[in-house]
C-alpha positions in Angstrom: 7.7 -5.5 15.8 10.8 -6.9 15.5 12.4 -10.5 16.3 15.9 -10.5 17.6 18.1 -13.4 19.4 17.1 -13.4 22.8 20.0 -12.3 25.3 20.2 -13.5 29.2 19.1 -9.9 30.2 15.6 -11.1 28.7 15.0 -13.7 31.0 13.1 -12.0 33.5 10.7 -10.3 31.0 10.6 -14.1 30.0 9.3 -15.0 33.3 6.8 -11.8 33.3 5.6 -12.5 30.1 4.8 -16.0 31.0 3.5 -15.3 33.9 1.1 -12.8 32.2 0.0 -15.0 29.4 -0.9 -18.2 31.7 -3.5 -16.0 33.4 -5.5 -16.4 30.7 -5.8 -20.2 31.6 -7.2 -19.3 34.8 -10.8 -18.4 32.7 -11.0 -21.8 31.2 -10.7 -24.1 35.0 -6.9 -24.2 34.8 -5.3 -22.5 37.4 -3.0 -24.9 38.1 -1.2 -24.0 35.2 -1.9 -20.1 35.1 0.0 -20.7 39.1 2.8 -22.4 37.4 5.9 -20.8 38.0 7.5 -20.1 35.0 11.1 -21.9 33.8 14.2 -20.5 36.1 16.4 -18.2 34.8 19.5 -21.4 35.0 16.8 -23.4 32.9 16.3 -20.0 30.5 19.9 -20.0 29.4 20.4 -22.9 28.0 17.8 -22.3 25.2 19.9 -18.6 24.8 23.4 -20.4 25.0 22.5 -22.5 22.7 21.0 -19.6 20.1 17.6 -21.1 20.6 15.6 -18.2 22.0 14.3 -15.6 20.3 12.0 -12.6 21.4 9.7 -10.3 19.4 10.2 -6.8 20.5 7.9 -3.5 20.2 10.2 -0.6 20.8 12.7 -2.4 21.9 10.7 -3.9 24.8 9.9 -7.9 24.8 6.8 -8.7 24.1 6.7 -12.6 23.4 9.5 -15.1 22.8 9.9 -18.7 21.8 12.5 -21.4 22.7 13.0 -24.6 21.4 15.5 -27.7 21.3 16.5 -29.6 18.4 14.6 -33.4 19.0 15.0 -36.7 16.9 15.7 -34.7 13.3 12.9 -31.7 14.3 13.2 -28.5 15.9 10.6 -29.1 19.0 9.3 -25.5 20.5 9.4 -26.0 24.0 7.5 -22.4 24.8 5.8 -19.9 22.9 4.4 -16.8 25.0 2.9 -13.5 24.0 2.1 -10.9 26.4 -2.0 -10.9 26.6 -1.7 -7.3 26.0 0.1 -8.3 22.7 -2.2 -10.8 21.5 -3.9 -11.3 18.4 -1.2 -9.2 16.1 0.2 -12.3 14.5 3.2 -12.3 16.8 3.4 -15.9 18.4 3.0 -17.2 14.2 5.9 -14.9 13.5 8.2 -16.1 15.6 6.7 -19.4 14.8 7.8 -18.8 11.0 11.6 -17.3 12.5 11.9 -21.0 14.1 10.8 -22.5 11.2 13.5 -20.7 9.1 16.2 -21.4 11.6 15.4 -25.1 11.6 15.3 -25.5 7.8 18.7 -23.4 8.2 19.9 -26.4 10.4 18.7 -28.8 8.2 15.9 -29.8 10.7 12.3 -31.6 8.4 10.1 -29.7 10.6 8.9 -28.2 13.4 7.1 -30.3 17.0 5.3 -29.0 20.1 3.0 -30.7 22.4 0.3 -29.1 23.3 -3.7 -28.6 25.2 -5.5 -30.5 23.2 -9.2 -27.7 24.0 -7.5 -24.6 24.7 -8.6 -22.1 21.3 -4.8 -21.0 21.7 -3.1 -24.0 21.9 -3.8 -27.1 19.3 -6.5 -25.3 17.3 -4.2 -21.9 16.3 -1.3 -24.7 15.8 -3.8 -25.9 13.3 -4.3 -22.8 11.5 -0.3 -22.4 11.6 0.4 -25.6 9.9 0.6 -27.9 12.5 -0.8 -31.6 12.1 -1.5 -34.1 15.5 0.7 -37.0 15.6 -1.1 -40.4 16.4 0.5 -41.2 19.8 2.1 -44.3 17.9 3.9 -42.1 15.7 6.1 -40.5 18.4 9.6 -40.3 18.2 11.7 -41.5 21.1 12.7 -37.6 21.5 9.0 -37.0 21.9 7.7 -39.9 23.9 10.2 -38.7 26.8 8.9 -35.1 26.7 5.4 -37.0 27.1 6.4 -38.8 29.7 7.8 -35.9 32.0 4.3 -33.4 31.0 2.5 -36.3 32.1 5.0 -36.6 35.2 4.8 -32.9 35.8 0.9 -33.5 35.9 0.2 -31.9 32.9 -2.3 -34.7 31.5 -4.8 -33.7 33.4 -6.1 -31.8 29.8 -6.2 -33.8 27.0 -2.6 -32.7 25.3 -0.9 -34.0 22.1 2.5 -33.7 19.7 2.1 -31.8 16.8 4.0 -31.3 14.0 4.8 -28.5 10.9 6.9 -30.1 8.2 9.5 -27.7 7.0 9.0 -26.5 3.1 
């Protein structure tokens, strides 16, 4: 496995791979989310104009990718998918780690995500890859506006939260 920059002829494996990995909400009541539709291509590349979007590959075919947005002095992940098929190799933590070296790169203090507060792969495998809850006091401005549209978009219907990884 290998993690490159993502390129705008990834974006539709992007979609696929999304679209693959929010099945597995379906299995835990959630299939509003696993219906989602994933982010538009237009949407997409932004994250790989700006150099923000990386994908693992296996044999040169996508597997997972991440993309993320620098917000309020962090680099905040926006997604982080892995192809079901994929799962459990260490992948989503090792792109994870690439963001984390890009951001200390930038001079970012750590990484952010929000986040289902229940779901095994969401806040709890944060946990076990360094990421702390921060008290909904503690939320940048940057971070209270991402709250604001998740809970816009309907997405608080799950207990969610910000997290945060600081940066070695």
């Amino acid at each position: 496995m290998r993690i490159r920059p993502a390129t705008h002829a990834d974006l539709p494996l992007f979609q696929d791979i999304e679209r693959a990995a929010g099945e597995c909400f379906r299995d835990l009541g959630m299939a509003e989310i696993a219906d989602d539709e994933p982010l538009g291509f237009a949407e997409l590349a932004v994250f790989v104009r700006a150099d923000l979007a990386w994908v693992a590959v296996e044999d040169e075919h996508p597997v997972a990718y991440l993309i993320a947005l620098p917000v309020d002095g962090a680099l905040h992940i926006e997604q982080v998918s892995v192809h079901p098929e994929q799962a459990r190799r260490g992948i989503g933590r090792a792109l994870i780690d690439h963001a984390a070296a890009r951001a200390a790169t930038d001079g970012l203090d750590s990484l952010t995500l929000t986040t289902f507060t229940d779901v095994p792969w969401n806040a709890p495998y944060y946990a076990r890859c360094g990421f702390a809850p921060i008290a909904p006091d503690d939320l940048t401005p940057g971070l209270r506006k991402i709250r604001e549209h998740e809970t816009a978009l309907g997405l608080d219907r799950w207990p969610r939260l910000c997290m945060r990884r600081p940066l070695d």
